[in-house]
N, C-alpha and C positions, 0 to 999 in steps of 0.2 A: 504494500500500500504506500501511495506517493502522496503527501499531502505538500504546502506550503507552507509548516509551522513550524514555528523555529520558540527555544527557550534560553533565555537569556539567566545564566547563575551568578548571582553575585554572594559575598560572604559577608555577613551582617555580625558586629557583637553582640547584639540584644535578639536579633531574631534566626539569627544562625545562619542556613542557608537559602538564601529569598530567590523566586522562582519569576521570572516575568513573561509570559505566555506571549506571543505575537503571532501575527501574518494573517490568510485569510484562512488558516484552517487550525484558526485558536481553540475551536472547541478540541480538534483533538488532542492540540497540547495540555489542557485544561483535564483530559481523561487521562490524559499521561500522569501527570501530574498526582492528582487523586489516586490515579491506583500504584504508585509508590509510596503513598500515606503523607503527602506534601496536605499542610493543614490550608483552606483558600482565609484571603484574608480581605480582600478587597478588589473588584473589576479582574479578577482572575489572576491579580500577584497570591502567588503561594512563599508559605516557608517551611520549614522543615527543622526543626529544633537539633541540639548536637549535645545536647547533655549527654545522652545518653550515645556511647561510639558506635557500640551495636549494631544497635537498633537503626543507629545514622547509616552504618554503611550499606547496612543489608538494603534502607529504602534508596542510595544513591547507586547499587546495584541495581534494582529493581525499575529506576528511572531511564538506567542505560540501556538494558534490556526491551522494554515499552517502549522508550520513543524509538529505536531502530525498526523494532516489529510497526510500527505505526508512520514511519518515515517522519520523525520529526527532528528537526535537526536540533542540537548543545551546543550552546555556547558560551564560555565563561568566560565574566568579564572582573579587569585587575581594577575596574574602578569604584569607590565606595558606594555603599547602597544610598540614594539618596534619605530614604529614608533616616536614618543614624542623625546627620546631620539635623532635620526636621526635629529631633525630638530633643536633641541640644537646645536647638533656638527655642522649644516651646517649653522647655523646664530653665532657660533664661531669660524668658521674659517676665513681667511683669502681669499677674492674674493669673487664670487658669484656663490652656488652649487646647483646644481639641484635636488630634491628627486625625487626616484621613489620606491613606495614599490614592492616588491615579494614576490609570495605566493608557500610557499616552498610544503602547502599541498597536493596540487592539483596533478592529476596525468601527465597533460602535464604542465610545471613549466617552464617560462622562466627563471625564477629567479634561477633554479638548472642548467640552462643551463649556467648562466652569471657565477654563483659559481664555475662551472667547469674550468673556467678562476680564479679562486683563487690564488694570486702570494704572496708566503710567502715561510720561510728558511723551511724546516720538522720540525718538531716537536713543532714549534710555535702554539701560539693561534689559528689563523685561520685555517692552515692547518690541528689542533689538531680539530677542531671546521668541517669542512668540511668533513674529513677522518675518523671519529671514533663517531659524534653526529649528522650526517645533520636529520637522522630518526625524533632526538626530537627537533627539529629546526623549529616552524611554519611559520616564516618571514624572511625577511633580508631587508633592507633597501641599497638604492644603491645611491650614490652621484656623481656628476658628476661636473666638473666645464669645463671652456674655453679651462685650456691648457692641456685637453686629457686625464686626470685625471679622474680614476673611482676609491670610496671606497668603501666597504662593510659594515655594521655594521646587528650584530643578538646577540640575546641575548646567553652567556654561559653557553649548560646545566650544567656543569660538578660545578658550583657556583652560586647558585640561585640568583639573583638581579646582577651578572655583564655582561659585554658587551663584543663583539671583535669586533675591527677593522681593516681592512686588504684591501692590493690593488687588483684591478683586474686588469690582463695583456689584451692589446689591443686586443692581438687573440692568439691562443692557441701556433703561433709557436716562442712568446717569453718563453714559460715553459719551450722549450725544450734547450735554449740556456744557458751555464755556462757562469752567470752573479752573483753579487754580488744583490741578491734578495731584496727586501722590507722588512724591520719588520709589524711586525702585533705586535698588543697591546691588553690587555684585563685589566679591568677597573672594580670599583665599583661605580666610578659616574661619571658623564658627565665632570667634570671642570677637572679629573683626566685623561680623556681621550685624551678631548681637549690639555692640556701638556702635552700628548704622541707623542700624532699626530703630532704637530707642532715641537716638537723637536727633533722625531725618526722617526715618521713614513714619513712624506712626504718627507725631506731632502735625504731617502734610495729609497724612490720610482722616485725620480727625477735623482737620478743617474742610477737607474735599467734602467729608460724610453732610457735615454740617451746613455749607453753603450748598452742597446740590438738593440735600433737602430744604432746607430755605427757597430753593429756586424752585424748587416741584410744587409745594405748597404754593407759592402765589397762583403757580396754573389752575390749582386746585381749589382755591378760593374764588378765581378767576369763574370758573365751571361753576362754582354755588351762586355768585352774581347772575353772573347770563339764566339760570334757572328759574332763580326770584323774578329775573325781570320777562321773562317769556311768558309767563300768564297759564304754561301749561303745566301738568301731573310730569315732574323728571324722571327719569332712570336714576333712583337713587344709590344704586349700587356702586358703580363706576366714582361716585363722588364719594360714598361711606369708605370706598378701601383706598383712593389717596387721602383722605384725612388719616386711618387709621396708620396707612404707612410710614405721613412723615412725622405727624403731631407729636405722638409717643417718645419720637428720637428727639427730636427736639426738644419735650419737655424734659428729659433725663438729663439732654444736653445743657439746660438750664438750671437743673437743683446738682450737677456735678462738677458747673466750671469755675472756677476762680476762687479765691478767697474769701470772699465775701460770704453771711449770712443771709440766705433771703428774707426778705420782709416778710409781715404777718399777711400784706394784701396780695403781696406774688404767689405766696405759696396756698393764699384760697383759692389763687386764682389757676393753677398749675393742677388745684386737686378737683374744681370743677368740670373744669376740661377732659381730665382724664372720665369723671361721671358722664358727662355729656357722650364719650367717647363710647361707653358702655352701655350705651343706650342702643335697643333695636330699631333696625328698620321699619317708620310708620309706616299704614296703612292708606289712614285720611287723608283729606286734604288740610284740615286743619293742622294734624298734626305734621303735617309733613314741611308748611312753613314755617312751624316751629324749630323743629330740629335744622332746616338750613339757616334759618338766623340764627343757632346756634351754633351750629359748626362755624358759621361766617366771621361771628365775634370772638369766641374763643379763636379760633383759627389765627385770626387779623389781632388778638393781643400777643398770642403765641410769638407771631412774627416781628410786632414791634419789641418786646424783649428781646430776642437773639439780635437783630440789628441793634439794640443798648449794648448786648454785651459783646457781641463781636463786629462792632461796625465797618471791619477790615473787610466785611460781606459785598458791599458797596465798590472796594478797588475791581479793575477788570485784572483777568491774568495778563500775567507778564510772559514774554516771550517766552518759550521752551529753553531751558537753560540745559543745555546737554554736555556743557564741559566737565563737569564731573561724571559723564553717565562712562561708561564700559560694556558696550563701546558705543562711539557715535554713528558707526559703520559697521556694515556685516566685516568685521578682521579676518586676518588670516591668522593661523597658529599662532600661540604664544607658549614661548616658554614660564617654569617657573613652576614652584615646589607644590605639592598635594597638598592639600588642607589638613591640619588637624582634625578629626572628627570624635 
């Protein structure tokens, strides 16, 4: 049997030996895989633990065996699991963040799907990394914490042993909005990353989060005007889920920045909002002009506090600053030592 599946082995310290399935005849490498006892972990990456020798060798016999009887081809590769590194940065940073890996080989990818949310300036690491190398890109590792926060991290083909990390946008129709975007950083080792991130990258991703929803919400406010004023019954839906989308972030955004104590009248006015928020979809028509002037005004004080407290809202972005990115241009090889992982 001839298939076109090929498995890619790398050697992990935490998860031993990690499995990455590819090509268009992934399912069979996925059965190969399984029936040498490779544990699946996510989009068809397997591992295979090594505690035990035995038991390791017998299933890495048993791997050799399968995929030649099923034509799938091995490959092992001398470069770190991306993985390793991801879970350095996510026990270095600051909260508590979630891993999930993705497997960029695969022919249905969710992980290419998350990628396409990629939110970086042009010509930055990541978007140098997604636009120009995602072909030679087997993984990405994807971080997640409480306050809505998604990173990316995959290794740089363009410089063998480093990393990129970069944000992803909540859904594709903040790409479209002219905001002051995230940096993305690219690194030779993990502790070099970890000072990127905390210093450049999350700081630019917390104001991107914040002015794009500030910028959604007006649309969205926009939408409960024209309704009021139309005279007729609205499609309440489409307006209840951008309020609910961006209100909430921004209300958090407002009892979590700066120093300051909120007043006694912000924060009635913060816990109203939120009530208002919790409220179902009317029926009537009475109540249904109720609930948009309420969304209206909550909404619209919502938005004059964030312009109080960040009225840097107001500046337009500044030109894409790519001199610090890596690279500004698809490169060619670079030398230069393996990361610590």
């Amino acid at each position: 049997m001839s298939t076109a599946a090929k498995i890619t082995l790398y050697l992990s310290p935490e998860d031993g030996l990690v499995a990455l399935p590819a090509g268009p005849g992934s399912d069979w490498a996925r059965t190969v895989l399984d029936l040498a006892g490779f544990e699946e972990l996510h989009e068809g990456i397997h591992a295979l633990a090594l505690s035990d020798q035995e038991t390791a060798r017998r299933a890495v016999d048993t791997l050799h065996l399968t995929a030649d009887r099923f034509g799938v081809r091995l490959d092992t590769s001398d470069h770190p699991f991306i993985g390793d590194a991801a879970r350095h940065v996510a026990r270095g940073l600051p909260g508590t963040w979630d891993l999930e890996m993705g497997n960029l080989r695969l022919d249905e990818s969710d992980a290419r799907g998350r990628l396409a949310r990629a939110w970086s300036s042009p010509g930055s690491p990541l978007a140098t990394a997604t636009g120009s190398y995602l072909r030679e890109m087997p993984a990405a590792a994807f971080l997640s914490d409480r306050a809505g926060r998604e990173l990316v991290l995959a290794d740089a083909p363009w410089n063998r042993g480093s990393i990129v990390v970069g944000a992803i946008a909540p859904h594709l129709g903040f790409l479209a909005l002219d905001v002051h975007r995230p940096t993305s950083v690219a690194a030779l080792t993990v502790p070099s990353a970890l000072q990127q991130i905390t210093r450049e990258l999350l700081p630019s991703y917390d104001r991107a989060l914040v002015e794009g929803h500030r910028r959604m919400l007006d649309t969205v406010l926009n939408g409960i005007r024209e309704a009021q004023a139309s005279g007729k019954r609205p499609d309440l839906l489409p307006l209840a889920v951008g309020v609910q989308e961006h209100v909430p972030y921004l209300i958090q955004h407002v009892r979590t920045a700066g120093t300051r104590q909120l007043s006694e009248q912000s924060t009635t006015a913060l816990n109203r909002a939120e009530e208002m928020l919790g409220a179902g979809i009317p029926t009537d028509e009475q109540e249904t002009a109720r609930v948009l002037k309420g969304w209206l005004d909550h909404g619209t004080r919502i938005a004059n506090m964030i312009d109080t407290l960040d009225p840097y809202l107001a500046d337009p972005p500044a030109p894409a600053d790519t001199a610090r990115g890596l690279p500004p241009a698809p490169p060619g090889p670079a030398a230069g030592p393996r990361p610590r992982r």
